[in-house]
C-alpha positions, 0 to 999 in steps of 0.5 A: 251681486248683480254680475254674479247674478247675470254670470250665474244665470248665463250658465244655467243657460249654457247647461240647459242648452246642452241638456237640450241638445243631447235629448234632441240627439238621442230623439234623432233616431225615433224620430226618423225611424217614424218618419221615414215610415210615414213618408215612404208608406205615403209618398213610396220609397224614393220620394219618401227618401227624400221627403224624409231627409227634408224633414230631418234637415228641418229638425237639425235647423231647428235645433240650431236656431233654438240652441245654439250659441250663434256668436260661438257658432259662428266662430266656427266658420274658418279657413284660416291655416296657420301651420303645418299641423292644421294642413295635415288636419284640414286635408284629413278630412277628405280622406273619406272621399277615395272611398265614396269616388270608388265604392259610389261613384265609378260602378255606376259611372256609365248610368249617370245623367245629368238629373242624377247629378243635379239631385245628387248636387242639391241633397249633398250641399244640404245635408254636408252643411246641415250634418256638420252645423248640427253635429259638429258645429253645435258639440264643438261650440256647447262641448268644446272642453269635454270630448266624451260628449263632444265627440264620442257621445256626439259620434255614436249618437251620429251612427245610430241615427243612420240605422233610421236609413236602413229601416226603409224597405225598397232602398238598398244602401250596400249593408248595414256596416258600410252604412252605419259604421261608416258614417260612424267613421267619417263622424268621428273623423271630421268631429276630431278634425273640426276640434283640432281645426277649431273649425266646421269650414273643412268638415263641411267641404269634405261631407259635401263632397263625400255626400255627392259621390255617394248619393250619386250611386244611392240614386242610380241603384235605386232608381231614383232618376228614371 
């Protein structure tokens, strides 16, 4: 009686911690849209850009540390490849990152200095790990066996919060479609990879990656580094 107690009440747990982490998905998207409106409208649109990210990354964090499983996230942490299968997933991963090189990066190759590089290296390495740890990391771990919303619930919601980004005024991003859809695309991506590796290790590599090249261009089209 006493361990159906204990079990039942682990699963009341695990099915409030996933409730919790889709309502914390679906507020994403206000949440930010306010943000970003408060920080630009303070601070104008770059520092507002940044201060805002940081701000979304204390949210992702947050949700991490109150909902996450830690021992199943943890897990998740792998670089092992044990055969050709998981090569051709883990190398998956990356292919977004001809695109960012070529689209981002290249055009603006003879504006680029050395603080560009730096904020774009810093704002990459925080936002590809928080991203993955948030939107990967945490479905995987709380959705493992149930890809509607682990995976297509978890990728549409990561789209749309995209959409916050575009609703800063004075910061040009390329179009809605390369930047909505297109995070969309690299969402599912690395979400499908992260679920056939069992793993975040190279979904994390890629998005950081990814990350700088764009990040780099965002920077210098906008006039982030003077």
């Amino acid at each position: 009686m006493e361990r159906f107690n204990i079990e039942n009440n682990r699963g009341f747990k695990s099915d409030r911690r996933k409730r919790l982490l889709v309502l914390s998905s679906v507020l994403v998207f206000p949440f930010m849209v306010l943000v970003f409106h408060l920080t630009t409208s303070v601070f104008g649109p770059t520092r507002g850009y940044l201060i805002g990210f940081a701000v979304y990354w204390a949210y992702c964090l947050l949700a991490v540390l109150l909902l996450a499983d830690k021992t199943a996230l943890l897990k998740l942490f792998r670089f092992d490849i044990v055969s050709k299968k998981s090569w051709f997933y883990a190398l998956a991963c990356f292919v977004p990152l001809g695109g960012a090189i070529y689209v981002n990066f290249l055009p603006y190759i003879d504006s680029i200095r050395l603080m560009v590089l730096v904020l774009s290296a810093a704002t990459a390495l925080l936002n590809g790990f928080v991203e993955e740890l948030y939107w990967r990391g945490l479905y995987l771990s709380e959705f493992k066996n149930n890809e509607k919303i682990g995976l297509w619930l978890a990728t549409a919601l990561f789209g749309i919060w995209h959409i916050a980004l575009f609703t800063i005024s004075d910061i040009a991003y390329g179009g809605f479609a390369p930047l909505v859809f297109g995070s969309a695309f690299m969402g599912l991506l690395w979400a499908y990879c992260s679920r056939k590796l069992n793993s975040i290790s190279f979904p994390i590599a890629a998005h950081i990656l990814v990350n700088f090249f764009a990040f780099t261009g965002l920077y210098i089209a906008n006039g982030f580094v003077s």
